[in-house]
N, CA, C and O atoms as a Maestro MAE file, in Angstrom:
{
 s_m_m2io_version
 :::
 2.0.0
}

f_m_ct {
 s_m_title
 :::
 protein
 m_atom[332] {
  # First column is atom index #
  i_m_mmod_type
  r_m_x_coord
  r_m_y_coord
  r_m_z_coord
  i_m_residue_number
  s_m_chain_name
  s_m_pdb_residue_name
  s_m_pdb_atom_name
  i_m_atomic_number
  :::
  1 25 51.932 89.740 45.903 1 A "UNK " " N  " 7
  2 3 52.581 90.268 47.092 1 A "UNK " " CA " 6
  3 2 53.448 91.444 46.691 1 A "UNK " " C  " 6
  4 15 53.972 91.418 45.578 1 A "UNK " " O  " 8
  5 25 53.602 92.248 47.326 2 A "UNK " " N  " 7
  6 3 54.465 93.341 47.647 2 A "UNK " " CA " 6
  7 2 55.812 93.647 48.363 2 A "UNK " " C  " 6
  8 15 56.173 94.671 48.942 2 A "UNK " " O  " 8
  9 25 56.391 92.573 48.177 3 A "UNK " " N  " 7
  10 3 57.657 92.294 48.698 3 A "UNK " " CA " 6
  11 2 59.442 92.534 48.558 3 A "UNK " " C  " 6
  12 15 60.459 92.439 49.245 3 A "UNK " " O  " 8
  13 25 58.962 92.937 47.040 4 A "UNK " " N  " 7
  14 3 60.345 93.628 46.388 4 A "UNK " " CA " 6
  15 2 60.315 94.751 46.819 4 A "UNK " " C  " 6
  16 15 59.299 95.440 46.731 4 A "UNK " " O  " 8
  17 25 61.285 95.117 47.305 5 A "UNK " " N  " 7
  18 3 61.892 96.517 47.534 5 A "UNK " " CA " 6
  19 2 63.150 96.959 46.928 5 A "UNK " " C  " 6
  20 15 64.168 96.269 46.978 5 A "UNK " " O  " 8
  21 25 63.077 98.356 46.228 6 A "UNK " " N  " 7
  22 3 63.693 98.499 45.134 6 A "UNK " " CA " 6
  23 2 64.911 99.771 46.067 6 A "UNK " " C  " 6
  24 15 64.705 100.850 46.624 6 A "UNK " " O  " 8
  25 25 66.205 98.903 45.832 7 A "UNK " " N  " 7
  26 3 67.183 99.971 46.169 7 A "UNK " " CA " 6
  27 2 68.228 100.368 45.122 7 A "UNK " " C  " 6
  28 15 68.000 99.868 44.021 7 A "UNK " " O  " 8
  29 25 69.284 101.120 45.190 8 A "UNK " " N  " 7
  30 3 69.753 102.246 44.296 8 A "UNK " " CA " 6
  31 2 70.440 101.181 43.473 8 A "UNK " " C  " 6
  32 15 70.517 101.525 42.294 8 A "UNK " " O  " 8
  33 25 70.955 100.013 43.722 9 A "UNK " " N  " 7
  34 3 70.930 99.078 42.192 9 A "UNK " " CA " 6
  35 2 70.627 97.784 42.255 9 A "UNK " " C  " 6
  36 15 70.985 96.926 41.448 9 A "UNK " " O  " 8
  37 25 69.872 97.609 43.353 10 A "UNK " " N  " 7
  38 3 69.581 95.980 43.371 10 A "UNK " " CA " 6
  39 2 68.034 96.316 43.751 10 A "UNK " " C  " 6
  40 15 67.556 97.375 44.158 10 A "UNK " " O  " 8
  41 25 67.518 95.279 43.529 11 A "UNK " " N  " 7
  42 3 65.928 95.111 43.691 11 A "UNK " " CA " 6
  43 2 66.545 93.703 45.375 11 A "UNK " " C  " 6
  44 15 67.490 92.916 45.328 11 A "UNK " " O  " 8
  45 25 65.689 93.895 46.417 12 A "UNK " " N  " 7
  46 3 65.679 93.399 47.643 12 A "UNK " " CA " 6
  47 2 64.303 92.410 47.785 12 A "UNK " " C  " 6
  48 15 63.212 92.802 47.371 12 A "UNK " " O  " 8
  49 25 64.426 91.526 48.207 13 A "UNK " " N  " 7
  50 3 63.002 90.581 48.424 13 A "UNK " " CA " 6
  51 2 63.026 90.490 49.872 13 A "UNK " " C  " 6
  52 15 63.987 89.834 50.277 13 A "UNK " " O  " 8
  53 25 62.092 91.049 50.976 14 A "UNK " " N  " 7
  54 3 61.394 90.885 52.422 14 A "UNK " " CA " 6
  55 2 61.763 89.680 52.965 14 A "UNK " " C  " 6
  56 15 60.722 89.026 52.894 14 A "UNK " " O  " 8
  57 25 62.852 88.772 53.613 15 A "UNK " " N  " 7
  58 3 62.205 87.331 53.789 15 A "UNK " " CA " 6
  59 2 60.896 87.298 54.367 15 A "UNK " " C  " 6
  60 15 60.009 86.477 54.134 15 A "UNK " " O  " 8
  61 25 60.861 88.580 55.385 16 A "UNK " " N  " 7
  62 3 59.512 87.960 55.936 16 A "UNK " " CA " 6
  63 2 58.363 88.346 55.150 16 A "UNK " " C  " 6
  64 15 57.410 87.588 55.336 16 A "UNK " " O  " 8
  65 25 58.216 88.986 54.588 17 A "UNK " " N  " 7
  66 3 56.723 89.450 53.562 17 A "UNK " " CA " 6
  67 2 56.494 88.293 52.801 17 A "UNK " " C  " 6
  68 15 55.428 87.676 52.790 17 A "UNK " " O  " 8
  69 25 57.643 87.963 52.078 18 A "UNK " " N  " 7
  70 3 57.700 86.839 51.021 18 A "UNK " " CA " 6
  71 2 56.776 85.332 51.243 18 A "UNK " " C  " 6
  72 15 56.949 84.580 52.202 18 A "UNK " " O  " 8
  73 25 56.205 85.199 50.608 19 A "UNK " " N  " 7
  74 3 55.074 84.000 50.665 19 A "UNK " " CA " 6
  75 2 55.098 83.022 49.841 19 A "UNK " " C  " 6
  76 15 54.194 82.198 49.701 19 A "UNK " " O  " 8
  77 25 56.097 83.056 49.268 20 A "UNK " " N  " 7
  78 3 56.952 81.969 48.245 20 A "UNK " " CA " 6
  79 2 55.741 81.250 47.445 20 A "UNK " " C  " 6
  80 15 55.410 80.065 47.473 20 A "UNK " " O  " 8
  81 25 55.103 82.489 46.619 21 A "UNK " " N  " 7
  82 3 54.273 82.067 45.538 21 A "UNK " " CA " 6
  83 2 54.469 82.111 44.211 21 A "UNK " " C  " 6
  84 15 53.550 81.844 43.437 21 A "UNK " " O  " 8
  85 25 55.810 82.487 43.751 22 A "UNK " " N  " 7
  86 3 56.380 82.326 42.598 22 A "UNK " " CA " 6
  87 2 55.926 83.050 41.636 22 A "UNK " " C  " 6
  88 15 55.918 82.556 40.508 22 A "UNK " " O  " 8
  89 25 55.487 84.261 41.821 23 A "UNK " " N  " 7
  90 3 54.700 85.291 40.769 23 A "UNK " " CA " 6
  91 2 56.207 85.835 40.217 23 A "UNK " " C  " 6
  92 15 56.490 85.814 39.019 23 A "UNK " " O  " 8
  93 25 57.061 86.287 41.182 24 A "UNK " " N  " 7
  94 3 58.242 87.516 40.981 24 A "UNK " " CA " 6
  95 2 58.745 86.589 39.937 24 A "UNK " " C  " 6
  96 15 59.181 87.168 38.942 24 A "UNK " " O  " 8
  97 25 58.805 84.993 39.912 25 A "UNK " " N  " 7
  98 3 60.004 84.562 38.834 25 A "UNK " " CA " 6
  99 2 60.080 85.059 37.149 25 A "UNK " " C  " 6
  100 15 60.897 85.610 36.411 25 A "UNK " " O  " 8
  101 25 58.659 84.481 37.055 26 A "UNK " " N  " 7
  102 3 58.758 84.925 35.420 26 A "UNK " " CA " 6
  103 2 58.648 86.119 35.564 26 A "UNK " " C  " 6
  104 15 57.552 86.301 35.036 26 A "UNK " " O  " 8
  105 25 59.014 87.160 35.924 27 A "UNK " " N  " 7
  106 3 58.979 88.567 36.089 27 A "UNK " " CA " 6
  107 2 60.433 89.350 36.101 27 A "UNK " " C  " 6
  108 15 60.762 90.430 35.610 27 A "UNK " " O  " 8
  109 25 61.214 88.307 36.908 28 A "UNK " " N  " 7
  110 3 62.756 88.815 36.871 28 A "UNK " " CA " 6
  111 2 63.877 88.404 35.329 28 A "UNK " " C  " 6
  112 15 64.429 87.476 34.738 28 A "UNK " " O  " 8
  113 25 63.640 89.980 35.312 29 A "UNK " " N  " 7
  114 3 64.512 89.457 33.575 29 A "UNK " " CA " 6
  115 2 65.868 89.283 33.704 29 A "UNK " " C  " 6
  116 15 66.487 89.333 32.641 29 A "UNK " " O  " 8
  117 25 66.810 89.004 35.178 30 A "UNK " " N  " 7
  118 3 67.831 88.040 34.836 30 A "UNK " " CA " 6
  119 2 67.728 86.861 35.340 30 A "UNK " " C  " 6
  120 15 68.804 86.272 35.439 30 A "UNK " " O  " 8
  121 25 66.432 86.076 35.841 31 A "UNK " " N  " 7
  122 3 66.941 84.982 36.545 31 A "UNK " " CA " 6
  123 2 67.244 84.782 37.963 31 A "UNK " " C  " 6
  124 15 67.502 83.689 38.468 31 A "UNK " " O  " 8
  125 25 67.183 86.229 38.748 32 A "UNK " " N  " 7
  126 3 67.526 85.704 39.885 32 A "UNK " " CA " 6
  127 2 67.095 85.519 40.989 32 A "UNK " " C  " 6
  128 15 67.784 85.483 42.009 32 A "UNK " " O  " 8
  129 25 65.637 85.346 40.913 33 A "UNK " " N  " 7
  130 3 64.767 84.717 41.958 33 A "UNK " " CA " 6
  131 2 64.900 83.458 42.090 33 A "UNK " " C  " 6
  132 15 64.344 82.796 41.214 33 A "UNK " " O  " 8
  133 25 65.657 82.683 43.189 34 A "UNK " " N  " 7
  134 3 65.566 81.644 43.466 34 A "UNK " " CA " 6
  135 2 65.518 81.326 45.103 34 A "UNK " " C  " 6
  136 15 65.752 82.195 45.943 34 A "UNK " " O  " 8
  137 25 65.192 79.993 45.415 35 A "UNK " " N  " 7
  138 3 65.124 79.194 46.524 35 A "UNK " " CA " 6
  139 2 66.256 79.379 47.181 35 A "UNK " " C  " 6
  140 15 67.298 79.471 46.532 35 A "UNK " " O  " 8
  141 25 66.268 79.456 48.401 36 A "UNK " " N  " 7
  142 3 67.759 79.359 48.736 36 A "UNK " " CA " 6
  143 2 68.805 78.511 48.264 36 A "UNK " " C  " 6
  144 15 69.893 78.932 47.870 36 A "UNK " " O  " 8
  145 25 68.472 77.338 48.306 37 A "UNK " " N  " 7
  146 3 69.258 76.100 48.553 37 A "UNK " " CA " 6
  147 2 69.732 75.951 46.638 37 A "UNK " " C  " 6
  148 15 70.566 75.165 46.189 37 A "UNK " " O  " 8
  149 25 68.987 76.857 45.910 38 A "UNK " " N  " 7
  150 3 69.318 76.833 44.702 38 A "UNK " " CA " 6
  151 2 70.726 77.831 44.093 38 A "UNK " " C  " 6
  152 15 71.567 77.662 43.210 38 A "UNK " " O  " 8
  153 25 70.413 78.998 45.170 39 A "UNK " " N  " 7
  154 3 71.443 79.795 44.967 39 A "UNK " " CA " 6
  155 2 72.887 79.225 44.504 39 A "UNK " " C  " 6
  156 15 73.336 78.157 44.921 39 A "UNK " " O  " 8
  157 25 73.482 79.979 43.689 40 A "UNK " " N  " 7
  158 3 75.047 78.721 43.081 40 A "UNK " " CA " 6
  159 2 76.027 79.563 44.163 40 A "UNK " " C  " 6
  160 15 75.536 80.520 44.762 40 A "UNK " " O  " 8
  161 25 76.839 79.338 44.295 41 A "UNK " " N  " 7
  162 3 77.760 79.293 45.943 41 A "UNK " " CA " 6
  163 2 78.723 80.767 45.403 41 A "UNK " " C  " 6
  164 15 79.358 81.525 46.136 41 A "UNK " " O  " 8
  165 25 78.557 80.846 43.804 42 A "UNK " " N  " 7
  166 3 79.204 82.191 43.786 42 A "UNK " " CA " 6
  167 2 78.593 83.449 44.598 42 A "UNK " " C  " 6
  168 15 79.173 84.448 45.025 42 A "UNK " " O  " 8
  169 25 77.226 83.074 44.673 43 A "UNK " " N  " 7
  170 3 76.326 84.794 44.957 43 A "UNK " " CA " 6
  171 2 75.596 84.516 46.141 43 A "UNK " " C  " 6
  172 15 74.704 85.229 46.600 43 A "UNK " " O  " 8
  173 25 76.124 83.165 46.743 44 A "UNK " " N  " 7
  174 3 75.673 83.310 48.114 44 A "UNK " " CA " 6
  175 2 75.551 84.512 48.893 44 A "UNK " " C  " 6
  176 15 74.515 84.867 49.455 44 A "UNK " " O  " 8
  177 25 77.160 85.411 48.910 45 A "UNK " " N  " 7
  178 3 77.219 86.615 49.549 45 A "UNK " " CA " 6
  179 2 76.005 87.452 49.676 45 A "UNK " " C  " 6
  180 15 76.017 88.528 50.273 45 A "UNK " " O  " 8
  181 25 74.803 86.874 49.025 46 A "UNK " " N  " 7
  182 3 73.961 88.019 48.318 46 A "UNK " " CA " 6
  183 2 72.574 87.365 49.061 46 A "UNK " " C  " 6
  184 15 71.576 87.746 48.450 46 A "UNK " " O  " 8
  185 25 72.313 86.669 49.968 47 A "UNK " " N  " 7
  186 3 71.871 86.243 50.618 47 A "UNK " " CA " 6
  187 2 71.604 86.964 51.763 47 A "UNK " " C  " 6
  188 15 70.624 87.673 51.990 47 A "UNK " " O  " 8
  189 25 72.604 86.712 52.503 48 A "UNK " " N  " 7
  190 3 72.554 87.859 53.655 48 A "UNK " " CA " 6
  191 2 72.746 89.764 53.498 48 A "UNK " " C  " 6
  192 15 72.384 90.682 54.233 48 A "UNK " " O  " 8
  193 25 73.573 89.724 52.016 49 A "UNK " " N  " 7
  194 3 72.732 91.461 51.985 49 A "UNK " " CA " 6
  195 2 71.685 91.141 52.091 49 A "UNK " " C  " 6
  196 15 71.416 90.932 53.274 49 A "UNK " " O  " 8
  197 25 70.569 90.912 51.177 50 A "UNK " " N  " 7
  198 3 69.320 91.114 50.908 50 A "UNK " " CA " 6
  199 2 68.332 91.005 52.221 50 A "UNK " " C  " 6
  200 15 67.302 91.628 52.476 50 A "UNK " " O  " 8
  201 25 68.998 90.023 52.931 51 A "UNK " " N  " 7
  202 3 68.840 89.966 54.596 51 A "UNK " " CA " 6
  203 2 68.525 90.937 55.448 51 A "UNK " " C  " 6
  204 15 67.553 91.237 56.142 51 A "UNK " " O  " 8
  205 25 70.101 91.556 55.117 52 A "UNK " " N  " 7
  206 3 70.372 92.480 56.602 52 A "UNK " " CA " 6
  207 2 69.577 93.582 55.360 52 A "UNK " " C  " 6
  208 15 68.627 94.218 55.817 52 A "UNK " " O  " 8
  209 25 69.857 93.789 54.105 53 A "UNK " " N  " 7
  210 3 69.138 94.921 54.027 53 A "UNK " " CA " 6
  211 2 67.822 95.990 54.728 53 A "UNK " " C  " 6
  212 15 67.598 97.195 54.622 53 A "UNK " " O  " 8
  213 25 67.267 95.084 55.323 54 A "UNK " " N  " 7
  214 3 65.943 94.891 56.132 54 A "UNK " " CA " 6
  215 2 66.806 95.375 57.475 54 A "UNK " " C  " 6
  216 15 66.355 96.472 57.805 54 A "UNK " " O  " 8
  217 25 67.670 95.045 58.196 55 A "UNK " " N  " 7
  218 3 67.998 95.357 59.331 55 A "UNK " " CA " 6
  219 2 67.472 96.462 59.789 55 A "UNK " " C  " 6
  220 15 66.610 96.360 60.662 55 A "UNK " " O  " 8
  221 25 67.772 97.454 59.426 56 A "UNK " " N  " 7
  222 3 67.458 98.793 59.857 56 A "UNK " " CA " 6
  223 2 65.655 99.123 59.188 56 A "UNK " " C  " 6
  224 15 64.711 99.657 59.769 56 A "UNK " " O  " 8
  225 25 65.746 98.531 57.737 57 A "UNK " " N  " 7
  226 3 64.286 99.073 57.418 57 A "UNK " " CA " 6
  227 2 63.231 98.155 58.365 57 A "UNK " " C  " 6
  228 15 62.028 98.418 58.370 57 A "UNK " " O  " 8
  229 25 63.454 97.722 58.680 58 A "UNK " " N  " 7
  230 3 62.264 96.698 59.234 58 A "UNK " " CA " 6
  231 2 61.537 96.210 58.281 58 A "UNK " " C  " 6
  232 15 61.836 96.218 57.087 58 A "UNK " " O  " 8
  233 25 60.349 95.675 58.870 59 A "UNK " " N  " 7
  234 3 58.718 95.200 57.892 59 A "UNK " " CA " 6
  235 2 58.098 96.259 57.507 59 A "UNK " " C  " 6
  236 15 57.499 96.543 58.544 59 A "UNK " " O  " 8
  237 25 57.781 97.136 56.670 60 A "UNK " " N  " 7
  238 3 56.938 97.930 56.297 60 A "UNK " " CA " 6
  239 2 56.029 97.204 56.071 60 A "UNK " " C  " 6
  240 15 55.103 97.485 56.831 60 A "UNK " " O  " 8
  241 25 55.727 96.193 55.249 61 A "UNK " " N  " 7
  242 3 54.563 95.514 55.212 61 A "UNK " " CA " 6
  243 2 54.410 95.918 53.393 61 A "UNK " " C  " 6
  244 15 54.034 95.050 52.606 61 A "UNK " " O  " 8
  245 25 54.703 97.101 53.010 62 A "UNK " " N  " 7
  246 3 54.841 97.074 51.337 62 A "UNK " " CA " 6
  247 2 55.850 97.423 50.934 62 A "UNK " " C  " 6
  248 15 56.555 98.067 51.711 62 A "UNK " " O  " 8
  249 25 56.272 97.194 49.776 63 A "UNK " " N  " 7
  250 3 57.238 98.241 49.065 63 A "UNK " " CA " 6
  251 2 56.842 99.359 48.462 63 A "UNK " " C  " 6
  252 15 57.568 100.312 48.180 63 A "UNK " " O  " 8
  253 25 55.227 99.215 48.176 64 A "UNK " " N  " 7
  254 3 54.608 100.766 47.864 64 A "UNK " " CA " 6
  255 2 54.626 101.558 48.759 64 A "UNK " " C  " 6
  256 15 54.702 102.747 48.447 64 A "UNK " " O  " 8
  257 25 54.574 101.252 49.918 65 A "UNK " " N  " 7
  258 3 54.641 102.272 51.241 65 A "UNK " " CA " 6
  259 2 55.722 103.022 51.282 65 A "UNK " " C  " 6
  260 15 55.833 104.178 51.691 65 A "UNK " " O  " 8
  261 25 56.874 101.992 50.637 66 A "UNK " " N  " 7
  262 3 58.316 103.111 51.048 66 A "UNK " " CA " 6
  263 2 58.693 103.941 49.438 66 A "UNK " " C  " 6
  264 15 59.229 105.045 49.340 66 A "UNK " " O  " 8
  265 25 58.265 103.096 48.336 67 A "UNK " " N  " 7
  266 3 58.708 103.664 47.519 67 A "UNK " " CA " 6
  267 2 60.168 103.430 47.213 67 A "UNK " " C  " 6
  268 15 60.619 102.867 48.210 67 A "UNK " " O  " 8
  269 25 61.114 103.586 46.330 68 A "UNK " " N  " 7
  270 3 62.464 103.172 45.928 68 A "UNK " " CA " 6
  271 2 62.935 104.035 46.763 68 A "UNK " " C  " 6
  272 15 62.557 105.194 46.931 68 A "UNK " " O  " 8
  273 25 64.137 103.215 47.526 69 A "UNK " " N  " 7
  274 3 65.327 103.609 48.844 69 A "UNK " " CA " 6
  275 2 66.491 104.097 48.296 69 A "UNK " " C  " 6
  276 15 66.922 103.618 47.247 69 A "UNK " " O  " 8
  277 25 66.875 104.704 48.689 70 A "UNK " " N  " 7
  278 3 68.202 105.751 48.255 70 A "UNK " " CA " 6
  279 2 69.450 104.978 48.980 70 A "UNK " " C  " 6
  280 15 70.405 105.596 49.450 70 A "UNK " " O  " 8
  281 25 69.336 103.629 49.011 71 A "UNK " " N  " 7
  282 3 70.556 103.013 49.116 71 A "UNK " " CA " 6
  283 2 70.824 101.518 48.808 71 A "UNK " " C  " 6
  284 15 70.182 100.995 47.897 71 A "UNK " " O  " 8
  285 25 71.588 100.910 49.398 72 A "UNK " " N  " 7
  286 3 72.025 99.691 48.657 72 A "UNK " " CA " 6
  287 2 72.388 99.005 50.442 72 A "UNK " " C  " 6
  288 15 72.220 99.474 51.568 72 A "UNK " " O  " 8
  289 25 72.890 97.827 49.965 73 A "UNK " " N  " 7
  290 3 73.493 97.109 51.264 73 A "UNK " " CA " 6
  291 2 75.155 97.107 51.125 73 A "UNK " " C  " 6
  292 15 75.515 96.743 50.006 73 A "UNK " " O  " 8
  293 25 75.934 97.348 51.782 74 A "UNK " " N  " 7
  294 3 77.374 97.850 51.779 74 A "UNK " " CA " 6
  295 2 77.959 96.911 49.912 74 A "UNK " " C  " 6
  296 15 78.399 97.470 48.907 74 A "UNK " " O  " 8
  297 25 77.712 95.504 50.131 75 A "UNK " " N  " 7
  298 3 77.974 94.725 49.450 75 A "UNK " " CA " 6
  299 2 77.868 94.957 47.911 75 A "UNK " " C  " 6
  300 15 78.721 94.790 47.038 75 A "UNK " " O  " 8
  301 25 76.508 95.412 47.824 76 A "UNK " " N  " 7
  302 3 75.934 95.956 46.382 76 A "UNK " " CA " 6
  303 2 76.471 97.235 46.062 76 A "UNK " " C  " 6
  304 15 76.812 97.328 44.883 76 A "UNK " " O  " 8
  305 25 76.699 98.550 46.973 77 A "UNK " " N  " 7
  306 3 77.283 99.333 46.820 77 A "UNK " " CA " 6
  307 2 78.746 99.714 46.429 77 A "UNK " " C  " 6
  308 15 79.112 100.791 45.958 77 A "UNK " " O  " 8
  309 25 79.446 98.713 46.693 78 A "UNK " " N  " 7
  310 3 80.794 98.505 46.567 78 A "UNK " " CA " 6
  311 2 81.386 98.256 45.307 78 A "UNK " " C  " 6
  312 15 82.492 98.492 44.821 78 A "UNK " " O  " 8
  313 25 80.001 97.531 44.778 79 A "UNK " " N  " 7
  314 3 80.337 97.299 43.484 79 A "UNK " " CA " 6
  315 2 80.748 97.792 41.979 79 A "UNK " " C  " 6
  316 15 80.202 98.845 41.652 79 A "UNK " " O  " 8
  317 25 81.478 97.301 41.168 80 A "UNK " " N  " 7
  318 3 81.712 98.705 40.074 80 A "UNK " " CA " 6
  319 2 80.830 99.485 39.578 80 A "UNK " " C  " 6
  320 15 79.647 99.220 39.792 80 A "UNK " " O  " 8
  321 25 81.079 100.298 39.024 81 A "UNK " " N  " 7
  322 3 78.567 100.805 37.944 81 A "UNK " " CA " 6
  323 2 79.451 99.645 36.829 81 A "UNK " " C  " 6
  324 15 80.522 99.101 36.565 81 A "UNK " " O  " 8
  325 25 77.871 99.830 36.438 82 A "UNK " " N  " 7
  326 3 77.835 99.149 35.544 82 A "UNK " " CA " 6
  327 2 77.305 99.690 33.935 82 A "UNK " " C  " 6
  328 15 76.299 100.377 33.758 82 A "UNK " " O  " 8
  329 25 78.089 99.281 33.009 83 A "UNK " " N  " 7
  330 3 78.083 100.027 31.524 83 A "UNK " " CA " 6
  331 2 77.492 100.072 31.078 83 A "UNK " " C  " 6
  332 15 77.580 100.646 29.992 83 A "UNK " " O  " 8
  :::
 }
 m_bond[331] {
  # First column is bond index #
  i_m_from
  i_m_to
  i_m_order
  :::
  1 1 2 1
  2 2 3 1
  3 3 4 2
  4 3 5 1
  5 5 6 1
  6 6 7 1
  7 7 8 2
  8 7 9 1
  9 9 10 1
  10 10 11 1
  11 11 12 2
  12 11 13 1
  13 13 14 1
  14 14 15 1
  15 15 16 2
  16 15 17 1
  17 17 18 1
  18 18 19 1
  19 19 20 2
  20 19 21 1
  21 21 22 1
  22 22 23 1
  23 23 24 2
  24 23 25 1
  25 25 26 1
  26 26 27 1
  27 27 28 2
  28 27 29 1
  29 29 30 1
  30 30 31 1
  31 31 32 2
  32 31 33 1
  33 33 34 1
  34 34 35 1
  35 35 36 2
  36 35 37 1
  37 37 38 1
  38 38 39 1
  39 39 40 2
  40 39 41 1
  41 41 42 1
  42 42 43 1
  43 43 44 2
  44 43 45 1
  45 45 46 1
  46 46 47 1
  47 47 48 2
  48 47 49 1
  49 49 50 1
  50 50 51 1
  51 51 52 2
  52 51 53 1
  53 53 54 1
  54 54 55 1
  55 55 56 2
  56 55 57 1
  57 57 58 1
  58 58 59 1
  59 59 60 2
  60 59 61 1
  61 61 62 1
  62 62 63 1
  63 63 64 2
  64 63 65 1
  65 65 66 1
  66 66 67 1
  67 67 68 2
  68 67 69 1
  69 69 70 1
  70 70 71 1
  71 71 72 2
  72 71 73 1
  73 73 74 1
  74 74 75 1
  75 75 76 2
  76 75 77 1
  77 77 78 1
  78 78 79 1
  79 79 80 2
  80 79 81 1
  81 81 82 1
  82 82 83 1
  83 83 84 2
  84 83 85 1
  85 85 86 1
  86 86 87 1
  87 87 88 2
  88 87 89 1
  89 89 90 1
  90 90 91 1
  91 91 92 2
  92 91 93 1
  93 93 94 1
  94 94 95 1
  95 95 96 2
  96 95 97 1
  97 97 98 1
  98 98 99 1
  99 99 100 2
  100 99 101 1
  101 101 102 1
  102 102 103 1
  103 103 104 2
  104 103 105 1
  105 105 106 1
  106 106 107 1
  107 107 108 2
  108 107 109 1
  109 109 110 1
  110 110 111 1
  111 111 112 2
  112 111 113 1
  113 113 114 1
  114 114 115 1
  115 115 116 2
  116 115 117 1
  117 117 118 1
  118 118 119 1
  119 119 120 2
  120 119 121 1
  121 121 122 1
  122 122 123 1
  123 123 124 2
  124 123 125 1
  125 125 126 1
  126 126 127 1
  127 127 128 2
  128 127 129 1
  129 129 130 1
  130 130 131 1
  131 131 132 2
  132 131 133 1
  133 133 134 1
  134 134 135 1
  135 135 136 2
  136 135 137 1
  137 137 138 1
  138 138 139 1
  139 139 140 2
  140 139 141 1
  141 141 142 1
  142 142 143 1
  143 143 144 2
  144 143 145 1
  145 145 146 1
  146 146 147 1
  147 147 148 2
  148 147 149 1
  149 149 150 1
  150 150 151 1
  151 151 152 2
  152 151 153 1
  153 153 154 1
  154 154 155 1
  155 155 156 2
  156 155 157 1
  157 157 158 1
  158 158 159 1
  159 159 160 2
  160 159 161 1
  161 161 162 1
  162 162 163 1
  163 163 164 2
  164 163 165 1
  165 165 166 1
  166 166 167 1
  167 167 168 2
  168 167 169 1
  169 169 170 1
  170 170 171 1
  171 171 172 2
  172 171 173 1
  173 173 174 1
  174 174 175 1
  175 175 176 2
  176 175 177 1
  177 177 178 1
  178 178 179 1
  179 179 180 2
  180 179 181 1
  181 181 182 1
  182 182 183 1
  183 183 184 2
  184 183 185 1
  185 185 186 1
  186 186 187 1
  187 187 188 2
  188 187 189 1
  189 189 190 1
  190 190 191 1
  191 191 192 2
  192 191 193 1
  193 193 194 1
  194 194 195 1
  195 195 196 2
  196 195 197 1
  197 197 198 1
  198 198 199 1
  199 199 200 2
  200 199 201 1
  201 201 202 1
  202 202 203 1
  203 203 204 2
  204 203 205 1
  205 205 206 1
  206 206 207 1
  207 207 208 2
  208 207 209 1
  209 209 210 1
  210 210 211 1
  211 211 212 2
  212 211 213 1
  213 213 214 1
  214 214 215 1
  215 215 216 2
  216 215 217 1
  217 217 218 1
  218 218 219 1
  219 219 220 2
  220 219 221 1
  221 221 222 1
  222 222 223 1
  223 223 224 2
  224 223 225 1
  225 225 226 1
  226 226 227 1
  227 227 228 2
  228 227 229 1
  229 229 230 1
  230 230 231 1
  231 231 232 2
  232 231 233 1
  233 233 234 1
  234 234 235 1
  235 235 236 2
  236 235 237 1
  237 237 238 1
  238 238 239 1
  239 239 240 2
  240 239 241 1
  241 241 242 1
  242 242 243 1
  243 243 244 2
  244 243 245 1
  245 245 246 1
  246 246 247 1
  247 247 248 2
  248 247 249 1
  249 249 250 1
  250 250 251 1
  251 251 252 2
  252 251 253 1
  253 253 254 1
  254 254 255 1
  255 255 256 2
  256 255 257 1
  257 257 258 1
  258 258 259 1
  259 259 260 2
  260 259 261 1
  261 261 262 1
  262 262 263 1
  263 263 264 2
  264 263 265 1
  265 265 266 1
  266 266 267 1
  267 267 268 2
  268 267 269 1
  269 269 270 1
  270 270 271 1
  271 271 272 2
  272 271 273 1
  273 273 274 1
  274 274 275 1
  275 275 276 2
  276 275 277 1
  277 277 278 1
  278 278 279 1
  279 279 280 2
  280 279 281 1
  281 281 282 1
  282 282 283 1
  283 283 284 2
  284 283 285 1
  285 285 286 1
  286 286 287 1
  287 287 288 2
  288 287 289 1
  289 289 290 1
  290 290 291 1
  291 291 292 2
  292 291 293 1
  293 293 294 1
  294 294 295 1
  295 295 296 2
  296 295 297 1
  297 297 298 1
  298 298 299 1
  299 299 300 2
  300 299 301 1
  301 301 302 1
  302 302 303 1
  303 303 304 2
  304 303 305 1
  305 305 306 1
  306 306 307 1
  307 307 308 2
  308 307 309 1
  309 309 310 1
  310 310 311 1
  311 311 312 2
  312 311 313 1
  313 313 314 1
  314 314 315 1
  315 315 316 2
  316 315 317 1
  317 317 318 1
  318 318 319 1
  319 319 320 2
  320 319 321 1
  321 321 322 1
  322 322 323 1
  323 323 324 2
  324 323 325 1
  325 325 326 1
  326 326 327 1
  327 327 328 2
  328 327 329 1
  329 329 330 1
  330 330 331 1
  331 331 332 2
  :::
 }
}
């Protein structure tokens, strides 16, 4: 599937594209593809970015279609850079 969508520092997963076939896991080199209900209650917040991120983009239906987005969700953006 084609469901990651790559923004200016977080990688975004579609809920709706997503077909919860577990290819992306061994693929994410920190770990953080998980189930909801697995999420640990620190990075919940990160739930509903990845959510609303979609708000405005809608379904494209790929992430090859859009290609990497020139932004973030307020939340991710806010954040320090990183070293």
């Amino acid at each position: 599937m084609d469901c990651i969508y790559e923004g200016e520092r977080m990688l975004y997963v579609h809920p709706d594209e997503c077909v919860d076939c577990g290819a992306c896991e061994p693929a994410c080199p920190v770990e953080a593809i998980l189930f909801e209900d697995d999420v640990p209650a620190t990075f919940r917040d990160y739930i509903e970015a990845n959510s609303a991120f979609f708000d405005d983009l809608g379904s494209p239906g790929s992430a090859a279609r859009t290609g990497p987005l020139a932004t973030d969700h307020r939340l991710v953006a806010a954040l320090p850079p990183q070293g």
